[in-house]
RODO-2510 file (C-alpha; in nm, 4 decimals, decimal comma):
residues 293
     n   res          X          Y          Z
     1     x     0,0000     0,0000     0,0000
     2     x     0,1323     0,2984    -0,1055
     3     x     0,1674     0,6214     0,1651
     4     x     0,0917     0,9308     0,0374
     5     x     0,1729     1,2745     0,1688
     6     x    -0,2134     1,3594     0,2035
     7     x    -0,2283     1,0315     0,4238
     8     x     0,0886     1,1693     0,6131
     9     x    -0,0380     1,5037     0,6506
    10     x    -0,4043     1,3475     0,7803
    11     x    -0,2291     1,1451     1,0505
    12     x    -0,0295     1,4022     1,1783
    13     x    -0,3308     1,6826     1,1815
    14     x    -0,4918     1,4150     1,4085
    15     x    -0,2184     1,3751     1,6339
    16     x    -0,2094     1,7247     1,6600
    17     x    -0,6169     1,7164     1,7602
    18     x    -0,5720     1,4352     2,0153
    19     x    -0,2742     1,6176     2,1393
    20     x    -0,5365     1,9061     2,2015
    21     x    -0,7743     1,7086     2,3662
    22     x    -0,5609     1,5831     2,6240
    23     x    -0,4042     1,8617     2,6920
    24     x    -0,7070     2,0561     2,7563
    25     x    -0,8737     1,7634     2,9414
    26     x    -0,5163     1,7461     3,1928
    27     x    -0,5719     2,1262     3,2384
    28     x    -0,9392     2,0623     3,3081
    29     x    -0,8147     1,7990     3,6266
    30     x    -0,5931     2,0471     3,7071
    31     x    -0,8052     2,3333     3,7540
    32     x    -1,1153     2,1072     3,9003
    33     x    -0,8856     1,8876     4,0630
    34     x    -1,1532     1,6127     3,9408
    35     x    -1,0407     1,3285     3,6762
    36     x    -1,3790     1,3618     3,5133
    37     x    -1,6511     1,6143     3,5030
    38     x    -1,9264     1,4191     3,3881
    39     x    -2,0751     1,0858     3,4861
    40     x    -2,0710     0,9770     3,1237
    41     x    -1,7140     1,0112     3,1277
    42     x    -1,6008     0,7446     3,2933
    43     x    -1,9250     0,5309     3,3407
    44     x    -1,7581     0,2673     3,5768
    45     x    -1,6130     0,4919     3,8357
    46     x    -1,9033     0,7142     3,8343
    47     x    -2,1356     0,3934     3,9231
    48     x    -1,9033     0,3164     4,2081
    49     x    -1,9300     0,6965     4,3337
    50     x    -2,2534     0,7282     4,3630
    51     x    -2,2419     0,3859     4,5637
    52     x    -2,0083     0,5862     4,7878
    53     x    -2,1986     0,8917     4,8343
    54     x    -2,4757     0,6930     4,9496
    55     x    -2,3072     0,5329     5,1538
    56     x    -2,1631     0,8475     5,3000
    57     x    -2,5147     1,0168     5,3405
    58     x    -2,6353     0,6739     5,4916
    59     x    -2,3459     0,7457     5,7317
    60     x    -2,4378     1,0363     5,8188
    61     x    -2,7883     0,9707     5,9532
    62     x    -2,6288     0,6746     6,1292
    63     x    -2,3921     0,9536     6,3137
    64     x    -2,6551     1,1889     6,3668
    65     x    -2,9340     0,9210     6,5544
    66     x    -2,5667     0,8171     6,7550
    67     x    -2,5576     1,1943     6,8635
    68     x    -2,9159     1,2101     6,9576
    69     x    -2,9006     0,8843     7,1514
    70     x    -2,5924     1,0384     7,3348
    71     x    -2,7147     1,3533     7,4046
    72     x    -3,0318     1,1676     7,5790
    73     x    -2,8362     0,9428     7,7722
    74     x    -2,6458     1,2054     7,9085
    75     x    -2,9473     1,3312     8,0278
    76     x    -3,0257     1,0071     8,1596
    77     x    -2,6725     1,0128     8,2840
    78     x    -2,7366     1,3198     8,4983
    79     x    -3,0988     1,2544     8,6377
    80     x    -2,9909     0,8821     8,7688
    81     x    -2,7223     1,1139     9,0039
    82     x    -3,0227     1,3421     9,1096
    83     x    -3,2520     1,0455     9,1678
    84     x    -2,9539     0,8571     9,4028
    85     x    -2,8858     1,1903     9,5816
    86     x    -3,2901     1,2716     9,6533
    87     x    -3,3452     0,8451     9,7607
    88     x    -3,0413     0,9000    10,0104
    89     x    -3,1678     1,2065    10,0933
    90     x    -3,4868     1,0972    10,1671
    91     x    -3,3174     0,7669    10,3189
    92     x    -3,1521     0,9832    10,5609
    93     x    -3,5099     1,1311    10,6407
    94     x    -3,5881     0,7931    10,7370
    95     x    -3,3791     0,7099    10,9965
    96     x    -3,3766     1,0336    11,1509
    97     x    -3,7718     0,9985    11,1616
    98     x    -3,7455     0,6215    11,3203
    99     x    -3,6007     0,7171    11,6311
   100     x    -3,7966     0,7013    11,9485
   101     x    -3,6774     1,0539    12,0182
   102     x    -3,8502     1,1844    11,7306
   103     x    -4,1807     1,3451    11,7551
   104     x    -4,4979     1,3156    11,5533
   105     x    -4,4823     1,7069    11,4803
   106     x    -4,1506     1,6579    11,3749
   107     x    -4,2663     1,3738    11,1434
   108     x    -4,4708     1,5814    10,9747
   109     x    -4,2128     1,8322    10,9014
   110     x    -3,9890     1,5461    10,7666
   111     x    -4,2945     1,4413    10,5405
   112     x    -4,3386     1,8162    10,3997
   113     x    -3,9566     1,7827    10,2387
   114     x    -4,0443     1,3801    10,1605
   115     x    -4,3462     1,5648     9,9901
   116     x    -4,1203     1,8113     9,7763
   117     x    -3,8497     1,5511     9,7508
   118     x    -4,1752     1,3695     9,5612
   119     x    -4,2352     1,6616     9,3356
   120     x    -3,8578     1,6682     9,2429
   121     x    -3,8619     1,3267     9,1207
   122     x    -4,1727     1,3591     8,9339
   123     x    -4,0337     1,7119     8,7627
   124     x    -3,6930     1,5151     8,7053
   125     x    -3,9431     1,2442     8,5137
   126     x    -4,1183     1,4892     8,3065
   127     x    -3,7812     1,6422     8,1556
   128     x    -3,7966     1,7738     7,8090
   129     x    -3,5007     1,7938     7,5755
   130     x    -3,5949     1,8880     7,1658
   131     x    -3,9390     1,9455     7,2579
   132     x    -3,9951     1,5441     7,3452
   133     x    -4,0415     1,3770     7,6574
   134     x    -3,6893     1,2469     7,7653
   135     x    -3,8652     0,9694     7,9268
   136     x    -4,1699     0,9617     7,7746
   137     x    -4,0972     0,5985     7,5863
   138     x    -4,3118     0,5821     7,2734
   139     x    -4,5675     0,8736     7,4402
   140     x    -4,2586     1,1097     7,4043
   141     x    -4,5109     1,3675     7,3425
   142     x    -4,7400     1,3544     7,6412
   143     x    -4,5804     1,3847     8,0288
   144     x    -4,4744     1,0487     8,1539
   145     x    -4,5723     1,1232     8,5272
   146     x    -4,8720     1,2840     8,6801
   147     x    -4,8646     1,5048     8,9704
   148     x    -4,9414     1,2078     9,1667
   149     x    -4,6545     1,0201     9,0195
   150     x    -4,8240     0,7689     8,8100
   151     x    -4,8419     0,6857     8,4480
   152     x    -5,0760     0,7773     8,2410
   153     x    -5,2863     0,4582     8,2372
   154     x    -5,3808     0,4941     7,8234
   155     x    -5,0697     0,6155     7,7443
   156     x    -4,8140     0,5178     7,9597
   157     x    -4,4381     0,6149     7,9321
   158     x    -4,3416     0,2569     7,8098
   159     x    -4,0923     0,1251     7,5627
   160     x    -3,8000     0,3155     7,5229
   161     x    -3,6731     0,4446     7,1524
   162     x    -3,4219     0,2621     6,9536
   163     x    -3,1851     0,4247     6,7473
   164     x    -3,0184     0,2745     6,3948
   165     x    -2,6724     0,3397     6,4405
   166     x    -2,5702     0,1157     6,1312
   167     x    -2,6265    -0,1308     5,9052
   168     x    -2,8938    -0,3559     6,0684
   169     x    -2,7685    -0,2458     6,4061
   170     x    -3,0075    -0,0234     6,6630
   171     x    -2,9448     0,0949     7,0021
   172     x    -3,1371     0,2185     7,2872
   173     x    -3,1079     0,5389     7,4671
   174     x    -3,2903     0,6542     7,8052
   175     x    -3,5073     0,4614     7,9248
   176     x    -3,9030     0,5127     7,9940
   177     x    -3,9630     0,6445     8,2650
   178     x    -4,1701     0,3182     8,3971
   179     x    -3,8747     0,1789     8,3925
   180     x    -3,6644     0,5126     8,5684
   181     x    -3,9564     0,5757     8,8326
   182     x    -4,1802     0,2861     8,8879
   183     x    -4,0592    -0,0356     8,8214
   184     x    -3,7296     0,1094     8,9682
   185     x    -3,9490     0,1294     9,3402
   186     x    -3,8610     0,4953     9,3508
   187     x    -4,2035     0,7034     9,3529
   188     x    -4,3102     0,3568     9,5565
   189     x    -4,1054     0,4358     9,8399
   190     x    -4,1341     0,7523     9,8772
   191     x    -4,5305     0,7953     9,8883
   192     x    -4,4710     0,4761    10,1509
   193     x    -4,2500     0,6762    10,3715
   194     x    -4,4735     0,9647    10,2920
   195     x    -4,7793     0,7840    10,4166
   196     x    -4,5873     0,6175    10,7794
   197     x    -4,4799     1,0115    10,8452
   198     x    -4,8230     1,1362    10,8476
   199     x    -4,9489     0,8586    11,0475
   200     x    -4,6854     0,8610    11,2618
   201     x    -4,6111     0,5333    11,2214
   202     x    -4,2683     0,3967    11,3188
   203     x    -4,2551     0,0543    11,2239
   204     x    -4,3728     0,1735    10,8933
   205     x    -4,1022     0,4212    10,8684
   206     x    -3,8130     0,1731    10,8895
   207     x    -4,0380    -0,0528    10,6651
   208     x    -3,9900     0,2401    10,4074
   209     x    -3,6801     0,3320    10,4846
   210     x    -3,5580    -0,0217    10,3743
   211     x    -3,7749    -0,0135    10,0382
   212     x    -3,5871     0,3111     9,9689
   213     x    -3,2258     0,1313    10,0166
   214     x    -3,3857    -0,1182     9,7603
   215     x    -3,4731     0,1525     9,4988
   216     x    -3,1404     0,2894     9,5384
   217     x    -2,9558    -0,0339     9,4598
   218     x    -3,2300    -0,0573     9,1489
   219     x    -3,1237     0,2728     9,0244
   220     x    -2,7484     0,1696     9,0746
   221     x    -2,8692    -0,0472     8,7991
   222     x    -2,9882     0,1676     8,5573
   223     x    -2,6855     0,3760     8,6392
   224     x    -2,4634     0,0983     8,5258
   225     x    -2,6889     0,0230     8,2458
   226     x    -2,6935     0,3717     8,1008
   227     x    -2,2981     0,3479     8,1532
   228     x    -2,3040     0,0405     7,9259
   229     x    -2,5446     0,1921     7,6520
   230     x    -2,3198     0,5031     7,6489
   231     x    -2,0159     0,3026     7,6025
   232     x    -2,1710     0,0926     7,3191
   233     x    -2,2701     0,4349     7,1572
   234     x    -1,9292     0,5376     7,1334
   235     x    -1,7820     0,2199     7,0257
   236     x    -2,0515     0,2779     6,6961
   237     x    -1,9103     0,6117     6,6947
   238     x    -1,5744     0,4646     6,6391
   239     x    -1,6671     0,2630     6,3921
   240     x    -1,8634     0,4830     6,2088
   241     x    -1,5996     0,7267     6,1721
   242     x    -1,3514     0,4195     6,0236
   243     x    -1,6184     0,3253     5,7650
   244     x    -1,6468     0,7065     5,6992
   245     x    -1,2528     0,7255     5,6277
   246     x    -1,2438     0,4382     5,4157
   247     x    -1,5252     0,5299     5,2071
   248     x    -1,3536     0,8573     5,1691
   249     x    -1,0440     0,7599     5,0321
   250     x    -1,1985     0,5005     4,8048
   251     x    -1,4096     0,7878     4,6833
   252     x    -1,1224     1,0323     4,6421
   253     x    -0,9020     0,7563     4,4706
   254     x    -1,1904     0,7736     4,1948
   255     x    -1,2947     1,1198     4,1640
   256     x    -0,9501     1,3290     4,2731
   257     x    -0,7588     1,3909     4,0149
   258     x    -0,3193     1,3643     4,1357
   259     x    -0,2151     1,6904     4,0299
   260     x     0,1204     1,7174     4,0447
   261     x     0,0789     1,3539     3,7750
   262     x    -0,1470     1,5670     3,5735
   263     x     0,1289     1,8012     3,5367
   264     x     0,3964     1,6011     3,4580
   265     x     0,1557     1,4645     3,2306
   266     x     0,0491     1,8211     3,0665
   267     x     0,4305     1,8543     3,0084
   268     x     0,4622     1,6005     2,8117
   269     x     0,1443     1,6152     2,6377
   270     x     0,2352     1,9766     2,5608
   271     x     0,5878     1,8496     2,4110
   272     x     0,4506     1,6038     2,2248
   273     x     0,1850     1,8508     2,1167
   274     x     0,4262     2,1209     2,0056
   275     x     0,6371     1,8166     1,8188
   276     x     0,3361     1,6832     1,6287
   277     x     0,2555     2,0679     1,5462
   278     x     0,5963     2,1351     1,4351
   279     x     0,5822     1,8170     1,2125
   280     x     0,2648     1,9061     1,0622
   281     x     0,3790     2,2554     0,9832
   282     x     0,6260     2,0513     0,7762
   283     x     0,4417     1,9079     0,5888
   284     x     0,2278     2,1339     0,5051
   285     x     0,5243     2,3605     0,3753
   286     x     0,6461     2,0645     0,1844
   287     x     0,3226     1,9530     0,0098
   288     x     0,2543     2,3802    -0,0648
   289     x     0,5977     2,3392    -0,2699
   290     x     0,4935     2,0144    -0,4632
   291     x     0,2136     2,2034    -0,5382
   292     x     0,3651     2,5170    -0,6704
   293     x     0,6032     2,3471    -0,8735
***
C-alpha cells in the first residue's frame, strides 16, 4: 500500500487534535482537581461513586441518631445522680424519723420535704429535651408522670426508643420512665415513707426506709446500664468514623484527580503537542511546494 503525503499530513493533523484534547482535558483535572466532570465520562467509576456517596449520606444519619441517643443518655446520665442523691436524701429522712426521740410534729415536718423531695422526682421524670419527653418511651409527646406520680394509664411512658446506628444495628437510649420511676421502686417508696410520716407510724417508717435502700440499689442499675449503653454508643461512633474514612479515600481515589501527575503529564502532552505541530507545519510547507512546482 502505497503512503501518500495527504495520508501523512491526515495522521499528523490528528495527532495534533488528540494532542489538544488531552491537553485541555489534563488542564481541566488540574483546575477542578476532578479526573472527570461528567458521569458519562467514565461510566464505571461514576457507578461506584454514587455507591459511595450513598453510603456516606447513609453514614451520616447513622452519626446523627448516635448523637441524639448520646445527648439523651447524658441526660439520663445526669438525672440517675439526682434520683440517688434525693433516695439517700430521703433515706436519711428515714432514719432520723425512726427514732424514738422523734416526735410526731416533727414527722410531719420530715414528710413536707419527703413531699417536695416527691415533686422533684416527678419534675426530674417529666424532663424535656428537643421538645420530646426524655422519658416519655413511645408517648414522648405527652408527660410520663402525673402530679401524683403515676403513668398515664392509656398512654403510659413505656418502651424506650431505639436508634439505627448502622447497618442492621439499633441501640437504645434513656429509658421510659416506667422503667426510671416505677418499676425502679422509687415514687413507691417515697409515697410509703410519705404515708408512715403522716401517720406517725414507726414501724412503717423503717419498713420504708428499707424499700428506699432497695430503689437505690435498682437505680445503681440503671446507672450501670446507662454506663453500658453510652459506652456501646461510642464504640458505633468509632466505627462509624472508620467506615467514613475508608469510604472517603476510596471515593477520592476515583474522583480526585493527582495533580502534580497531571502536570507532569500536561508537560509532556504539551511536548509532544508542540512536536506533532511542528511536524505538521512541515508538511504542510512541503506539500505547498509540490504544489507550486
Amino acid at each position: 500500500m502505497r503512503i501518500t503525503n495527504q495520508m501523512i499530513l491526515s495522521r499528523s493533523l490528528d495527532s495534533v487534535q488528540r494532542g489538544q484534547q488531552e491537553a485541555a482535558r489534563l488542564q481541566r483535572q488540574i483546575v477542578t482537581g476532578r479526573k472527570f466532570e461528567r458521569l458519562s465520562d467514565a461510566p464505571l467509576d461514576a457507578r461506584s461513586v454514587l455507591e459511595h456517596d450513598a453510603d456516606l449520606r447513609a453514614s451520616e444519619q447513622y452519626n446523627r441518631n448516635i448523637e441524639a441517643a448520646q445527648a439523651r443518655l447524658a441526660i439520663a446520665d445526669s438525672t440517675t445522680d439526682a434520683i440517688t442523691d434525693l433516695l439517700s436524701r430521703a433515706r436519711e429522712l428515714s432514719i432520723q424519723a425512726g427514732s424514738d426521740t422523734v416526735s410526731a410534729e416533727q414527722r410531719l415536718g420530715a414528710q413536707a420535704e419527703i413531699q417536695a423531695i416527691r415533686d422533684s422526682m416527678i419534675q426530674l421524670a417529666n424532663r424535656e429535651f428537643n421538645g420530646a419527653y426524655v422519658f416519655g418511651g413511645t408517648y414522648a409527646d405527652l408527660p410520663p408522670l402525673d402530679p401524683a406520680g403515676a403513668l398515664d394509664a392509656t398512654f403510659p411512658a413505656r418502651g424506650a426508643p431505639r436508634y439505627e446506628i448502622g447497618p442492621g444495628m439499633t441501640a437504645l437510649a434513656a429509658h421510659d420512665a416506667g422503667q426510671m420511676f416505677i418499676d425502679s421502686d422509687v415514687i413507691a417508696s417515697l409515697d410509703a415513707l410519705d404515708a408512715a410520716l403522716g401517720a406517725n407510724d414507726v414501724p412503717g417508717i423503717e419498713a420504708a426506709g428499707t424499700q428506699l435502700t432497695g430503689a437505690i440499689e435498682n437505680v445503681q442499675t440503671l446507672v450501670a446500664d446507662v454506663g453500658a449503653r453510652q459506652a456501646s454508643l461510642d464504640m458505633a461512633q468509632e466505627r462509624q468514623a472508620i467506615v467514613d474514612e475508608t469510604v472517603s479515600i476510596r471515593r477520592s481515589t476515583l474522583v480526585d484527580a493527582p495533580i502534580e501527575e497531571a502536570i507532569t503529564k500536561l508537560v509532556a502532552v504539551q511536548s509532544a503537542y508542540q512536536a506533532s505541530l511542528l511536524t505538521t507545519t512541515r508538511l504542510l510547507e512541503t506539500s505547498l511546494v509540490n504544489y507550486l512546482r
